[in-house]
C-alpha positions, 0 to 999 in steps of 0.5 A: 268217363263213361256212360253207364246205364240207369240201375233200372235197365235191362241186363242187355242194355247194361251189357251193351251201353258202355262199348257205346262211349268211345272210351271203351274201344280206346281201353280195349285197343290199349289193352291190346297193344300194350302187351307187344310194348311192355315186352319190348321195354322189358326185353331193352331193359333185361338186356342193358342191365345185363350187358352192365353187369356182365361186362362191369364183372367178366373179369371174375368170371370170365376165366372160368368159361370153357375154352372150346376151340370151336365157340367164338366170343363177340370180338372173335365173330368181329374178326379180332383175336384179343387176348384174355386181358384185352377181352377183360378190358373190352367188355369192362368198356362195353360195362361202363358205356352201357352203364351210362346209358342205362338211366336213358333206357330204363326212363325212356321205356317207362316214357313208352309205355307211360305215354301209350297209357296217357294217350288211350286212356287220358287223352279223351278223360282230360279233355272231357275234365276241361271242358267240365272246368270250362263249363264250370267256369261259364256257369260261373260267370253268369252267376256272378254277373247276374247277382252283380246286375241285381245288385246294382239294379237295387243299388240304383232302385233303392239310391239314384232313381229315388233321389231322381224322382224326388227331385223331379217331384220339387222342380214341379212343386218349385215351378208352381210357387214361382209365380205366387210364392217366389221365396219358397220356390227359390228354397225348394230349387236349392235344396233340389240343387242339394239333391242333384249333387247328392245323386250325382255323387252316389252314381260316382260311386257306383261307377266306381264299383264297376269300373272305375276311370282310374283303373283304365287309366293309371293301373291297378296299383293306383286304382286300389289306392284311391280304394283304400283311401275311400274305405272307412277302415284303414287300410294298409296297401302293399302292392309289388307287380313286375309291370305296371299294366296287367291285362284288364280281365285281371286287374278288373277281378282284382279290383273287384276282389278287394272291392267286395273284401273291403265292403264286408269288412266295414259292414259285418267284420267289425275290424280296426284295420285292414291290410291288403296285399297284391303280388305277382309271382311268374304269371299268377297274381295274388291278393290277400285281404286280412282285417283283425275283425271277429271272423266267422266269415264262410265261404258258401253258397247264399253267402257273400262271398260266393259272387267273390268265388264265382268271380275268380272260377269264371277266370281261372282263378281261386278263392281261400277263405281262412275265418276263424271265430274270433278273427282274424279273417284272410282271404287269398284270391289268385288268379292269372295275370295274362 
């Protein structure tokens, strides 16, 4: 990855600011040291090739050689005087020990030069693409907590802090009746009861948007049980993991995945049923959420289910959205499990 100048700078600036990245020089010692090895692997490879082919075939072409007294063949300069057929037989076993080996030369010398390249030319790019993914993946993170923590900040606004100040408001207004009117302040102390339970009752619930108890305790499996069950579309549940406890990134994520995917199924898809789907396959696991709705659902930014993308990207994972209008509506999250 480069750094290249501005289209405004000067010739000399442009000239000079790439040999700036470190890269450049990895290039420029690549192109140098390539050659010595790519001639080396092609001077390994034209010689097994040839000792195959020569030896597999000296039987037809062997006679034909002049036979100078002078000249000495391999076996000759070993200190062996064979004969013609004991030469034939010789070289053809010399062939087939070459032929043998040859697959482990020709890939060995393509590994060469394949590893020279990734080292000089790769090495630095990929790291840099990873710490690019990672950076992603934080800027990810942040986003989807922070649009979580609004929401919940409005969830609480617009929910339990108005119910908290109501109910504040009638145990003072109950406080005064008590002594001029004590029948009305008995009725004004039960219905705050009412609102106390009531209040009560939607912080369960928002505690369980976040993290609920039963995740931490029982698992997953049985936390998006006691999910589908709350949900006001029927929902069928199949969950098939290799063990019972994942690690708590990712059932945490998963939960919240089908968490939201529930949500917007019975608040925009208008479907009659929903199916959900959790599978662990090696060390991935995978969520399909799909209702019978009317589709149309996208995922894109200002959307609501770009917090379930950035969610996933904070952990690696990905999110696939197939909506069609129409319906039905699919989505499937993977993610890692450990």
């Amino acid at each position: 990855m480069y750094r290249q100048a501005g289209p405004d700078a000067r010739p000399v600036t442009r000239l000079v600011t790439p040999w700036r990245d470190p890269q450049s020089w990895l290039d420029a010692l690549h192109a140098v040291v390539r050659f010595p090895v790519a001639v080396f692997g092609f001077v390994v490879t034209v010689t097994s090739w040839s000792v195959t082919v020569g030896g597999l075939t000296y039987w037809a072409w062997g006679w034909a050689l002049p036979d100078d007294p002078g000249d000495q063949d391999l076996f000759q300069l070993l200190g062996f005087e064979p004969t013609y057929g004991e030469t034939v037989m010789a070289y053809a076993v010399l062939g087939v020990l070459f032929a043998l080996a040859l697959p482990f030369v020709v890939r060995g010398s393509a590994l060469l030069q394949a590893g020279l390249g990734r080292a000089l030319l790769t090495s630095r790019a990929a790291n840099q693409a990873e710490v690019v993914r990672l950076t992603e993946g934080r800027d990810a993170a942040v986003a989807a907590e922070a649009v979580a923590l609004r929401r919940l900040e409005r969830d609480i606004h617009d929910g339990p802090q108005q119910r908290l100040v109501r109910l504040g408001m009638d145990l003072s207004r109950a406080q005064r009746q008590l002594d001029r009117d004590p029948a009305a302040a008995r009725a004004t102390i039960d219905e705050a009861a009412g609102l106390a339970r009531e209040t009560l009752e939607e912080l369960r619930a928002l505690s369980r948007g976040i993290a609920p108890p039963v995740l931490a305790d029982r698992g997953l499996a049985a936390a998006l049980a006691a999910l589908a069950a709350r949900s006001p579309v029927p929902v069928e549940l199949a969950v098939d993991l290799e063990r019972e406890r994942l690690a708590p990134v990712a059932e945490n994520t998963a939960y919240f995945v089908v968490s939201e995917a529930l949500a917007n199924v019975a608040k925009h898809s208008g479907a009659s049923a929903v199916q959900v789907v959790v599978t662990q396959v090696a060390d991935r696991l995978r969520v399909v959420v799909e209702d019978d709705g009317h589709g149309g659902a996208v995922l894109a930014p200002g959307h609501g289910l770009s917090g379930l993308g950035d969610r996933l990207l904070a952990v690696d994972g990905e999110l696939v959205v197939d909506s069609p209008r129409g319906g039905p509506t699919r989505l499937t999250a993977s993610l890692p499990c450990a």
